[in-house]
C-alpha positions in Angstrom: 35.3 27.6 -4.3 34.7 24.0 -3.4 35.3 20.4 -4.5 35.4 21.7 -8.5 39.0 21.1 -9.9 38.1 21.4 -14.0 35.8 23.6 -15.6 33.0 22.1 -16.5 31.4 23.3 -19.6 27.4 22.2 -21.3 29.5 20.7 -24.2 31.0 18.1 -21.9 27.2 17.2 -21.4 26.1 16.3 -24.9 29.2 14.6 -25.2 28.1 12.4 -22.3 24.8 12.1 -23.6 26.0 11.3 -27.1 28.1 8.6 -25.0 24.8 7.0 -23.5 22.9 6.7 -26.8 25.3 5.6 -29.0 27.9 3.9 -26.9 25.8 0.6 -25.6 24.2 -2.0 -28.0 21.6 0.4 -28.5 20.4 -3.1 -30.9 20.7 -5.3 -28.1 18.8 -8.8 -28.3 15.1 -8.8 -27.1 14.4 -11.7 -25.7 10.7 -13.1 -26.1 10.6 -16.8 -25.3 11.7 -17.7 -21.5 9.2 -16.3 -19.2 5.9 -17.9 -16.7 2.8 -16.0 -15.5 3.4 -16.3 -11.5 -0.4 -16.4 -9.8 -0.1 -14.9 -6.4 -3.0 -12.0 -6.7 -6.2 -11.5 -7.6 -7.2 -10.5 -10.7 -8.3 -7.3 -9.6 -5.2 -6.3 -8.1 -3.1 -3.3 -9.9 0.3 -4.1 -8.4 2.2 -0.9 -8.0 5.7 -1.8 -6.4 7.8 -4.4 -5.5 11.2 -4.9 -3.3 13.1 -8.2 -2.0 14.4 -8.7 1.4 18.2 -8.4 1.4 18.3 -11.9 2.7 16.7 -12.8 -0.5 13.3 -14.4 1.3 10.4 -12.3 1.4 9.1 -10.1 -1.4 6.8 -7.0 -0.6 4.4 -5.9 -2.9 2.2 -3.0 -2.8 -0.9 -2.0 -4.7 -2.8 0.5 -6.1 -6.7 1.3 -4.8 -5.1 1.3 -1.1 -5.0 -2.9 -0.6 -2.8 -3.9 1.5 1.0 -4.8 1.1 1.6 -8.6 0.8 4.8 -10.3 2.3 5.5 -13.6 -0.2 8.0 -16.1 0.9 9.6 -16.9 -2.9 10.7 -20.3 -1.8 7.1 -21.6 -1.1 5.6 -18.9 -3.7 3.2 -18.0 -0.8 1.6 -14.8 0.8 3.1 -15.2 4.5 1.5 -11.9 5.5 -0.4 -8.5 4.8 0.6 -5.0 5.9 -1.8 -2.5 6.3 0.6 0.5 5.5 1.6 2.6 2.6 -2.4 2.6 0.9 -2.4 5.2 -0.9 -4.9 4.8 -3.7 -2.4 5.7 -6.7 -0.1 3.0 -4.8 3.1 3.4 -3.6 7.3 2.2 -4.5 8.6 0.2 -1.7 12.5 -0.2 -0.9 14.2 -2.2 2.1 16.5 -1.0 4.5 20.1 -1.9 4.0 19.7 -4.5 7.2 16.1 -5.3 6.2 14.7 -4.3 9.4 12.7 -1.4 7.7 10.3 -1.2 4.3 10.3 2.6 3.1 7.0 3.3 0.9 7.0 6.3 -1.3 3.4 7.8 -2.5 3.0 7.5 -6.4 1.5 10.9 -7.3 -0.2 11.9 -10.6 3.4 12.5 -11.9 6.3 11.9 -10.8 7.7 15.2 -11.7 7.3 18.5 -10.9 8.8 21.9 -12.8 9.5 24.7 -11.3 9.3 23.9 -7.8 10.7 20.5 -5.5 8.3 16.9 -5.4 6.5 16.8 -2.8 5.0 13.6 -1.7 4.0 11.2 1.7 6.6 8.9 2.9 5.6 5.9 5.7 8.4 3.6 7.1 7.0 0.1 8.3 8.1 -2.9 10.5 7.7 -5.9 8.2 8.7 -8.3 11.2 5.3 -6.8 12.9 3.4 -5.2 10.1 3.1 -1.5 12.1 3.8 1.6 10.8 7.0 3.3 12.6 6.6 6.8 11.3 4.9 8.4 8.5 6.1 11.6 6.7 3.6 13.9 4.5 4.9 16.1 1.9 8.4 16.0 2.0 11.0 16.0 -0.8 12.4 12.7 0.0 13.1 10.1 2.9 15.8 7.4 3.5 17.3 5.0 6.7 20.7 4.7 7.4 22.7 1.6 7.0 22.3 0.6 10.6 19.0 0.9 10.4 19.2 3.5 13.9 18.0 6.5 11.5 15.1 7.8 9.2 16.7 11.0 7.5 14.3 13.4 5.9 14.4 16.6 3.5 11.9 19.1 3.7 12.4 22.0 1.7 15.9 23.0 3.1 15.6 21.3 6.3 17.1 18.2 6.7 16.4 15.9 10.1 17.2 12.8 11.6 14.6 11.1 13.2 15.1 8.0 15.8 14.3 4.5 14.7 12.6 3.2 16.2 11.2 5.1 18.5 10.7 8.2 15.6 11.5 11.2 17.8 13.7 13.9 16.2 17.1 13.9 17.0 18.6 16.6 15.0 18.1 19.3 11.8 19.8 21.6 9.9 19.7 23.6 6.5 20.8 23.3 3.4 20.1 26.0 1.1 18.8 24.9 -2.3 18.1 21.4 -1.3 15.7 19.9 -4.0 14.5 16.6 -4.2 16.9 13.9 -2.9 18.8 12.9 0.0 21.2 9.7 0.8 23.4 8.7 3.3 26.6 7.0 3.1 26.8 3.1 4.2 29.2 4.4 7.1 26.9 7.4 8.3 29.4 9.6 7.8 28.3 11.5 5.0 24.9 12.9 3.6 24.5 13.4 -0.4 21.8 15.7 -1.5 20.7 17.7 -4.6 20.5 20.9 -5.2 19.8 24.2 -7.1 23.3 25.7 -8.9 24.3 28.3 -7.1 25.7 30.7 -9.6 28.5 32.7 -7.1 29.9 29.0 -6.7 31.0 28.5 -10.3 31.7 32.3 -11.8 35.6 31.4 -11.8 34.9 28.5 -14.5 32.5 30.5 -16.1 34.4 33.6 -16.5 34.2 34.0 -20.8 30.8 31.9 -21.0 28.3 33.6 -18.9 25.6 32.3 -20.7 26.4 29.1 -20.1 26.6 30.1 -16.4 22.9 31.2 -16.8 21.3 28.0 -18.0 23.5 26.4 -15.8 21.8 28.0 -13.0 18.4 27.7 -14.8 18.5 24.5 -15.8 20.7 22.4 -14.0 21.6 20.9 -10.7 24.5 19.4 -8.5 25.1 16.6 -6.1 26.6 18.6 -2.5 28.1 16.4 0.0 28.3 17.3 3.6 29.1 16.2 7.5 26.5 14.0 8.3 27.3 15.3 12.2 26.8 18.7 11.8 26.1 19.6 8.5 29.1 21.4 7.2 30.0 21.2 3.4 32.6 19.0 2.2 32.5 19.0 -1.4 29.9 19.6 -4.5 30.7 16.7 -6.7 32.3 18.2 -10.3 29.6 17.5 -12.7 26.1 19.1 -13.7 23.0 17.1 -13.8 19.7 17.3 -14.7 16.6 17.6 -12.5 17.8 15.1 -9.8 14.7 12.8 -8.9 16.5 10.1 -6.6 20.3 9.6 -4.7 20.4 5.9 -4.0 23.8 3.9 -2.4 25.0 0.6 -4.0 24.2 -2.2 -1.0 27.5 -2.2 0.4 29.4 0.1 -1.9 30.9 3.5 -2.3 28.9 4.3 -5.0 25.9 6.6 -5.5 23.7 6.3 -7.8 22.3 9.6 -9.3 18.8 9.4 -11.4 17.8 12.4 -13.9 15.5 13.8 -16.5 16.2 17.3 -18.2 14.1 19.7 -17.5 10.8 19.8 -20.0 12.1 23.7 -21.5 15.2 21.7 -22.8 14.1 17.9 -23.7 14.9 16.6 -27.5 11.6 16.2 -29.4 10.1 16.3 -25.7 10.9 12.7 -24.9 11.7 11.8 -21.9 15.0 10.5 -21.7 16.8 10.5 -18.1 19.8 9.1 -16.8 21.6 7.4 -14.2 25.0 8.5 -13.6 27.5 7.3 -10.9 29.6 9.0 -8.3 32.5 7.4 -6.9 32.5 8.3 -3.3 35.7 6.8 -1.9 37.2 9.6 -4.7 34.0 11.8 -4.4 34.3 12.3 -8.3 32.0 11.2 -10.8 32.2 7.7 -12.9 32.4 8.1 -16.5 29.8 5.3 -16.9 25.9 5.2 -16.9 22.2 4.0 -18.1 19.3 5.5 -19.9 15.8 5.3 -19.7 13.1 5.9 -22.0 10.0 5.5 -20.0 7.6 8.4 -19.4 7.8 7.8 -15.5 10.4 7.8 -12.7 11.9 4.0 -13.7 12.7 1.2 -11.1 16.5 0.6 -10.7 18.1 -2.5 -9.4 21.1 -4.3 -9.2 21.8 -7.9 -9.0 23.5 -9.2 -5.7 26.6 -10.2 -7.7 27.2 -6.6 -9.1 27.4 -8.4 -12.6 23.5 -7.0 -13.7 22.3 -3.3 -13.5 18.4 -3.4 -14.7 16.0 -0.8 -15.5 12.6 0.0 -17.2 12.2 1.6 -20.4 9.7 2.8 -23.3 10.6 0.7 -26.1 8.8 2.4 -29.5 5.5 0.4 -28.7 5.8 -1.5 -25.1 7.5 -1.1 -21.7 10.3 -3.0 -21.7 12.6 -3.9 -19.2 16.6 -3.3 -20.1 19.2 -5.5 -18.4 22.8 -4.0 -18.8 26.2 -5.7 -18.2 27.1 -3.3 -14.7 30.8 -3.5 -15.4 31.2 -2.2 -19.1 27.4 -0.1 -19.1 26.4 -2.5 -22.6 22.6 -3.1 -22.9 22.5 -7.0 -23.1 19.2 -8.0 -23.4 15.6 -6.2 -23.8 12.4 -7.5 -22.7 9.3 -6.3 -24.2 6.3 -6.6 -21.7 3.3 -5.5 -23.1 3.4 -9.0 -25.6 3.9 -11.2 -21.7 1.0 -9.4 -20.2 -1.2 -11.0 -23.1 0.6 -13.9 -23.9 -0.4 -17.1 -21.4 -3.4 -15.0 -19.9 -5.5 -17.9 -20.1 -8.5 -15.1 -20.8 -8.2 -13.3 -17.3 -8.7 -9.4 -17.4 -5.8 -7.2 -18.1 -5.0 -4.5 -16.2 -2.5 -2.4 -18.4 0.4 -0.3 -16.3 3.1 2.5 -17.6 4.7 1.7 -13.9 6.6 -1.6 -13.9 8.2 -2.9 -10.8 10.8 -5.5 -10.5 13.3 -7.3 -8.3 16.3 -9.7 -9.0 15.4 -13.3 -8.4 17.7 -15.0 -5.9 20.8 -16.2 -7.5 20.6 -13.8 -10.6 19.1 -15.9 -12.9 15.9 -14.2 -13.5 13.7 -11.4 -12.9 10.2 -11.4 -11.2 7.9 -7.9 -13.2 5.2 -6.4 -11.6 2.8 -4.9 -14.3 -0.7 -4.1 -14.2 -1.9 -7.1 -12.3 0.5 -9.5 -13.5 3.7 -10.7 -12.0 6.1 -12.2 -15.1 9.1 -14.2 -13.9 11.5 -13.8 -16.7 14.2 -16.5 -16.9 16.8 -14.5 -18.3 20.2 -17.0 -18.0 18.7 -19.4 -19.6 18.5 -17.3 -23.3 
């Protein structure tokens, strides 16, 4: 049996749960006063996702109704450029490259979650230097670029493939049985991360007097495999059950992968939709007793500042969105944000376009946070509370 050295039991799940609700300052300030209306879009505009150059220049922003993407230099506040990729009419999430040479959009569906069977959604990897589309993917689990920027990797049902950047020719494939909805490779290249189904034969030898929690293990649960990026062969399933895994995301730079999850519907509290984001320590390939929570009814945005010091993500609050801000280091929720009161705050009587999708970046030099709600962007300003 591979990579599992303790048993690992449903028990040592609530605990962790129990950890994540009750262990930050769950009454953390919310902080209401230090934000500005930036104007940048017409009115009309239902913004949809947002993602900073990792030069900390240029902001992409995509919309809804299939507009264009626009390329804003923050220093002069001013559209330098539009895209015409990733329109989809729901909109679409947009993420850099590690080296910035690539934008990645991901199709927002109806939902952003699917029982019973893996996501499936369209994918489209753009030149912003040029504004042309490199290579476009249609229903697929999940899509991400290498480090170097040299590869696209995708996962589609159990086939994973690395495709050629940029000239997008395929390069290699293999399978990995139970693959679900996420893939990520390592900042090295060496090493591919991806979820997957429980395979029940793996674990029987921890499960030997509990086989009905062996059952809804394999029912309800899934794991993070790790494997050769070169050829495909298994290193090591990570010790730990998650939930339904929705997105496997490095730290720029770092050894550490970012896991994002929401329990199965048959199994959610009160059926609210609490998910988490746990971390893996990859240099140790063992999880990190340390995470976040989110509240909101959609797949969040996560971010993390440049300095490491800042781990942000959006939430349902009991009324509003809100955005939560977390010290990275100890996983305390600092500071709250409640954005339904900016979006109609300083609206100087414009027309409000409501959003349960907020998108947000880090600000260059950490000091604030520029929203993306409806068809408002809200800079808030949150060093200086």
């Amino acid at each position: 049996m591979t990579g599992l050295q303790n048993k690992i039991t449903f028990c040592r799940f609530t605990m962790l749960a129990l950890l994540f609700l009750f262990g930050s300052k769950v009454f953390s300030q919310t902080d209401n006063s230090d934000f500005e209306r930036i104007k940048l879009i017409k009115s009309e505009s239902e913004l949809s996702g947002m993602a900073i150059s990792p030069d900390q220049k240029i902001i992409a922003i995509s919309f809804s109704k299939s507009e264009p993407i626009l390329m804003v230099d923050w220093q002069s506040r001013k559209i330098s450029k539009e895209i015409n990729a990733g329109k989809w009419n729901s909109g679409s999430r947009i993420n850099y490259s590690a080296n910035g040479k690539y934008l990645i959009a991901q199709e927002i569906r109806f939902s952003d979650f699917s029982q019973n069977k893996d996501r499936t959604i369209d994918y489209e990897i753009i030149d912003p230097e040029s504004g042309s589309s490199v290579k476009t993917f249609n229903n697929v689990q999940d899509v991400t670029v290498s480090a170097d920027g040299k590869k696209a990797i995708s996962l589609n049902n159990d086939e994973i493939t690395f495709w050629n950047l940029p000239s997008g020719e395929k390069m290699k494939s293999f399978s990995i049985a139970g693959a679900t909805n996420a893939v990520a490779i390592s900042p090295d290249g060496k090493t591919l991360a991806v979820s997957q189904l429980v395979d029940g034969s793996e674990f029987k030898s921890q499960f030997k007097k509990d086989k009905k929690g062996l059952k809804n293990a394999v029912k309800f649960k899934q794991v993070v495999g790790l494997y050769n990026a070169d050829n495909g062969a298994k290193i090591k399933t990570i010790g730990e059950f998650y939930d339904l895994i929705y997105n496997l995301s490095f730290l720029p730079g770092e050894d550490i992968l970012l896991v994002y999850q929401t329990p199965d519907i048959r199994i959610q509290v009160n059926n609210k939709k609490l998910s988490y984001v746990n971390l893996i320590d990859m240099a140790k390939q063992e999880p990190m007793r340390k995470g976040f929570t989110s509240m909101s009814i959609t797949q969040p945005d996560l971010k993390i500042s440049t300095d490491k010091k800042l781990f942000a993500i959006n939430s349902k609050g009991n009324r509003f969105q809100e955005m939560h801000l977390y010290n990275y280091e100890t996983g305390e929720l600092e500071k709250r944000f409640e954005l339904a009161n900016r979006l109609f705050e300083k609206s100087d009587g414009e027309r409000i376009i409501n959003s349960s999708r907020p998108a947000f970046v880090f600000l260059p030099e950490n000091q604030s946070i520029l929203i993306a709600m409806g068809n408002q962007l809200i800079k808030w300003n949150f060093r200086n509370l």
